[in-house]
N, C-alpha and C positions, 0 to 999 in steps of 0.2 A: 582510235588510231594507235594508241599505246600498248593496246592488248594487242593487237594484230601486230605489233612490231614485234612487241616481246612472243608470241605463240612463233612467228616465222624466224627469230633470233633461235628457240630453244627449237625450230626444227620441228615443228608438230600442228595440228591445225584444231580450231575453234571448236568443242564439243557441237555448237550447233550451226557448225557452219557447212555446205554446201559439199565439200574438198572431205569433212567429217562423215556426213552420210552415205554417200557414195563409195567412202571403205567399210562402211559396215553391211552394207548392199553386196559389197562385193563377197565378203565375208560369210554373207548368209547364203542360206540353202534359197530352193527355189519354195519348197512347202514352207520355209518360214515367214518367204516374204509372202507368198499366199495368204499366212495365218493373221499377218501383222496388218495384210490387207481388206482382209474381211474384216477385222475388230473397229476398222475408223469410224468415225460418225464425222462427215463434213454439214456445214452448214453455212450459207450464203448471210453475210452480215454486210448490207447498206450503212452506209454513215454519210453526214454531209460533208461535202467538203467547204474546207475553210475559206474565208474571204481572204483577199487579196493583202489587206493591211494585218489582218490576224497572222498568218503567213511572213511578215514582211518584221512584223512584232519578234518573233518566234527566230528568224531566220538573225536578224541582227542581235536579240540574246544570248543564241551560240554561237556568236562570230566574237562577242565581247567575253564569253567564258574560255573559248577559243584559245583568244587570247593570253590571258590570263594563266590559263593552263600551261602553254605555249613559255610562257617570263618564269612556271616552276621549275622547267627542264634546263635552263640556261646555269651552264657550271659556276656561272661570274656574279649570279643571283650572292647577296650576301643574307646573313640571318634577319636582318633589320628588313630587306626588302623581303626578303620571302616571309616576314609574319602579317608585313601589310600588304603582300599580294593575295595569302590566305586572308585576310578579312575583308581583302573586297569580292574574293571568291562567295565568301558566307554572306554576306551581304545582299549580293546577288541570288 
């Protein structure tokens, strides 16, 4: 969320993001997207999906670094708090 603040602050978008590709597309000739189209190799890749608590695990550890991250950006953070917010960042 920080990077996406900051790329739409400075006015520009994410090398690999969606809004990125689409002006290089635009940019390109039609033989190059040709060319760039022949060279792909895709490949179908299965994986399991996760269980419901694995998931629930996962989902509530970034919700606490979330956090966390969230008590860096506060102007009113003093030095004392923001060394023990980074080590419970490391911690984590």
């Amino acid at each position: 969320m920080r990077r996406r603040r900051d790329y739409e602050l400075e006015g520009r978008a994410a090398h690999d993001s969606l809004e990125a590709t689409f002006a290089t597309l635009d940019a390109a000739s039609p033989d190059e997207i040709a060319a760039a189209a022949a060279r792909l190799s895709l490949e179908l890749v299965l994986t399991a999906h996760p269980t419901e608590a694995a998931r629930r695990t996962v989902l509530a550890a970034h919700l606490r670094l979330a956090e966390l991250l969230d008590r860096l950006d506060d102007a009113r953070l003093t030095e004392r708090g923001r060394t023990e917010v980074e080590g419970r960042l490391a911690r984590r």
